[in-house]
C-alpha positions in Angstrom: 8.9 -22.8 30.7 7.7 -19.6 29.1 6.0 -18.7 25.8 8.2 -16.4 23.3 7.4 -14.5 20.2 10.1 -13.4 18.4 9.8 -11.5 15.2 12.0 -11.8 12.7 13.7 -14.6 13.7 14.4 -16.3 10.2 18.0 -15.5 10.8 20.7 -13.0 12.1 19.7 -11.6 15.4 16.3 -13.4 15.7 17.7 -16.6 15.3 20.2 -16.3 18.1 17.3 -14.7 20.3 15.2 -17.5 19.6 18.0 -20.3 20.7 19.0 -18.5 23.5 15.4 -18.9 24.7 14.8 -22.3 23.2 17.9 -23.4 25.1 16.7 -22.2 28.6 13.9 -24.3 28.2 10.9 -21.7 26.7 8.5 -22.3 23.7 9.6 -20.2 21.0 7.2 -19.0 18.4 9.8 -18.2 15.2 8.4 -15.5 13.2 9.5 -14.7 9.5 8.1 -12.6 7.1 9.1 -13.9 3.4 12.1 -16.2 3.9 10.2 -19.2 5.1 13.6 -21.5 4.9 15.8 -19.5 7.0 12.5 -19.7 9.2 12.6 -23.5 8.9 15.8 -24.0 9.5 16.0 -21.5 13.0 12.8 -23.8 13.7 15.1 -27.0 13.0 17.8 -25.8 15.1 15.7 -24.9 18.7 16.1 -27.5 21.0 13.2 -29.0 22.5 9.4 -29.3 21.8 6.5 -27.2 21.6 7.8 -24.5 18.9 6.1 -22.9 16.4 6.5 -21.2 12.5 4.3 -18.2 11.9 4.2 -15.8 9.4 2.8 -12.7 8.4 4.0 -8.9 7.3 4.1 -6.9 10.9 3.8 -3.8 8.8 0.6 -4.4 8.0 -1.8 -3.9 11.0 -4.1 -6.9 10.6 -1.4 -9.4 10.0 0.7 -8.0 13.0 -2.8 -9.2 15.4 -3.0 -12.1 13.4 0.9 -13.3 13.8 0.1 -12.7 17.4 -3.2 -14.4 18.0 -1.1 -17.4 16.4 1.3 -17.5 18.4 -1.1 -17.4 21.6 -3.2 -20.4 20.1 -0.4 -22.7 19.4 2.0 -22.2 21.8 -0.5 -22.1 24.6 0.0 -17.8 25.1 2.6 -15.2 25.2 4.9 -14.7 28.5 8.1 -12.6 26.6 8.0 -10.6 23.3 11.3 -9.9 21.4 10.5 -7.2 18.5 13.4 -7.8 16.1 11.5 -7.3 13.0 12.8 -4.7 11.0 13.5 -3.3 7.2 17.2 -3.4 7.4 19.6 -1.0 5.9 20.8 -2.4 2.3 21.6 -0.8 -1.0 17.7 -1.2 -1.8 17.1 0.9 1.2 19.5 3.4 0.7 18.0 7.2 0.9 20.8 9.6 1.4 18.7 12.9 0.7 21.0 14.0 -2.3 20.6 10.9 -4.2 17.0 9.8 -4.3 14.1 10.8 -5.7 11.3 12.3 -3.8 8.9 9.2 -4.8 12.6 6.9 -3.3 11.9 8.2 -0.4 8.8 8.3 0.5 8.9 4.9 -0.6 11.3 4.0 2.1 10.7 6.1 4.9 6.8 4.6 5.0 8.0 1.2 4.9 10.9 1.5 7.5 8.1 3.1 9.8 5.3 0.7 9.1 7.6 -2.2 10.1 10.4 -0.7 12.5 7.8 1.4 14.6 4.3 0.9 13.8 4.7 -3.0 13.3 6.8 -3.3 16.7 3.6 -0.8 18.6 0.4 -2.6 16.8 2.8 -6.1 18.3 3.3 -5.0 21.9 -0.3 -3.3 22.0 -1.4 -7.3 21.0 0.9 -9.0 23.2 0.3 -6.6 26.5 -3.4 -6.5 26.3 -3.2 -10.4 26.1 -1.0 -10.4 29.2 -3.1 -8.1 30.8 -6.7 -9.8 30.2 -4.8 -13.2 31.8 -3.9 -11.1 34.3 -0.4 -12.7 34.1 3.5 -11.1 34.0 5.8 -10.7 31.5 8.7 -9.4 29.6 8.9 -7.2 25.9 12.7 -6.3 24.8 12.8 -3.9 21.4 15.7 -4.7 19.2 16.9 -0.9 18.2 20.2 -0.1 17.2 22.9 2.6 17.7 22.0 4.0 15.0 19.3 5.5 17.4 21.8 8.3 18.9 25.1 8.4 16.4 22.5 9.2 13.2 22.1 7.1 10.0 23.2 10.3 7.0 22.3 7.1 4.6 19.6 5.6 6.2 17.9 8.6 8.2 14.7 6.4 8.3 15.9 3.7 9.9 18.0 5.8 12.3 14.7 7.8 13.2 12.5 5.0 13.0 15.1 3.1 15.8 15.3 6.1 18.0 11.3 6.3 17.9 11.3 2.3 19.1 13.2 3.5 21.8 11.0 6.5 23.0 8.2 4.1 22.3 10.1 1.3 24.5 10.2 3.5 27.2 6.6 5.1 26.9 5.5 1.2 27.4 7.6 0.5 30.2 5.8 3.3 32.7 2.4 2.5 31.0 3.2 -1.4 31.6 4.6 -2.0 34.7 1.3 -1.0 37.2 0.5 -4.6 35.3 3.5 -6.2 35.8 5.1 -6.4 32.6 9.0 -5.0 31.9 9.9 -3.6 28.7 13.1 -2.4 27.8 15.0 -2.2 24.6 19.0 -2.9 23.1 21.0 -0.9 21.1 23.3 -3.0 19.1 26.5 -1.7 16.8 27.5 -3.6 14.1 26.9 -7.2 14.4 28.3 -10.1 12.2 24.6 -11.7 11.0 24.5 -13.3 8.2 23.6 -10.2 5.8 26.4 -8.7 6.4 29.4 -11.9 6.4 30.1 -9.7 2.7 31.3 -6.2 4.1 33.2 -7.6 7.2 35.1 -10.1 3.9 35.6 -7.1 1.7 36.8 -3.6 1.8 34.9 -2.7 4.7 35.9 -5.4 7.3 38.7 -3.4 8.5 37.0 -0.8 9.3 34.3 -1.5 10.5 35.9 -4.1 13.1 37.6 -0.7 13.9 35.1 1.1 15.3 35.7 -1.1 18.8 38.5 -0.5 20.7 38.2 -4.2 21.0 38.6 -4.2 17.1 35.7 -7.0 16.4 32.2 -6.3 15.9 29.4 -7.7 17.6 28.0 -11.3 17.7 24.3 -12.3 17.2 24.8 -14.0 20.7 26.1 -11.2 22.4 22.9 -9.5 21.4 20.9 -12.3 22.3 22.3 -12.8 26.0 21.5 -9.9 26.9 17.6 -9.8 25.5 17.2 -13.2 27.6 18.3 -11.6 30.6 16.8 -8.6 29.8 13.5 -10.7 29.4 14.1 -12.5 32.8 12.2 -12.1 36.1 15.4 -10.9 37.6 16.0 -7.7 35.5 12.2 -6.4 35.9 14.3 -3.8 37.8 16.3 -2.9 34.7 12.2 -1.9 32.9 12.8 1.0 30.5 16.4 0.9 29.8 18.1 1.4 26.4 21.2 -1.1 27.0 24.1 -0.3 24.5 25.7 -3.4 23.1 28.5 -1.7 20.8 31.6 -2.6 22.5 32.4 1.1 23.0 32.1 2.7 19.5 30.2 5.0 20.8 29.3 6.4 23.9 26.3 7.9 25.0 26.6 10.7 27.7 
């Protein structure tokens, strides 16, 4: 059994992260940051015993330690961190450079980097050097996006801010590893959360299940499988990868 932190697991991605753990057997600490009854109800839905709620904002420094020294007091420590929190891309995020203010976006390019690369570093910084004082293993996967390497024209902060976790990932995996500790990151397409049931529905659907050569999009638990085994003992080996999860619509060289 193993202790897990996973952030933003309210719903969406984190949620499936969080059962894919909870199913192996692991503690799972389920992080939210407003939306306290999607939190409950991922909570509700882990089987087993032993699993915590916490909250806090991870893009605000303090509460990013303090969501972390949480999790390490009630579910006994921290073996495996999965960053998933993130300010998504929505029409309140929106910041193509031709059609926002200056004040729009500033507004959103500091808060996609407080939470998507600050809160994810000030997490892992909390997490490793608790690992580290037990002297103990352990496993971080980064939740980016493929965003990272195709470009985001509507959402160049969260593109940037992805690409950065990644870089950051992979700075951490050389710096980590004389201790023992693997850290590797996933870049996921377009994946059919929650959030986005609407656009696959509407106009959009067709197109965007386009984009594969399989013609779907991606699952939650396709994203999740591969965190858990990217957070296993056996894939130490695989420590600063960026693993593509897009079903081929696009392809890095």
């Amino acid at each position: 059994m193993r202790r897990v932190l996973v952030t933003g697991a309210s719903r969406g991605i984190g949620r499936a992260v969080a059962l894919a753990f909870a199913e192996r057997g692991d503690r799972v600490g389920v992080h939210y940051a407003a939306n306290r009854a999607d939190a409950e109800e991922t909570l509700r839905r882990l089987p087993g015993s032993g699993h915590a709620l916490l909250t806090g904002d991870v893009g605000d420094p303090q509460a990013a330690r303090g969501i972390v020294d949480e999790a390490v007091e009630r579910l006994g420590g921290v073996d495996v961190l999965v960053n998933n929190a993130a300010t998504a891309t929505s029409d309140a995020t929106r910041h193509a450079v031709a059609d926002v203010s200056y004040e729009d976006w500033q507004r959103v390019w500091h808060r996609m980097v407080d939470v998507n690369l600050l809160g994810a570093a000030n997490v892992t910084y909390c997490v490793a050097r608790h690992l580290i004082d037990r002297a103990a293993t352990g496993s971080i996967v980064n939740i980016g996006s493929r965003g990272a390497f195709r470009g985001e024209p509507d959402f160049p902060a969260y593109g940037a801010s992805k690409a950065a976790l990644h870089a950051f990932g992979q700075s951490m995996a050389v710096a980590l590893a004389p201790h023992g500790i693997a850290v590797a990151s996933v870049a996921p397409g377009f994946v059919a959360t929650e959030r986005q049931a609407s656009r696959l529905a509407g106009d959009d659907g067709e197109t965007l299940r386009g984009q594969s050569p399989f013609g779907r999009v991606g699952t939650p638990e396709e994203v999740a499988a591969a965190v858990r085994y990217l957070a296993s003992p056996e894939a130490a080996w695989s420590s600063g990868t960026v693993l593509d999860l897009n079903g081929a619509s696009y392809l890095r060289t």
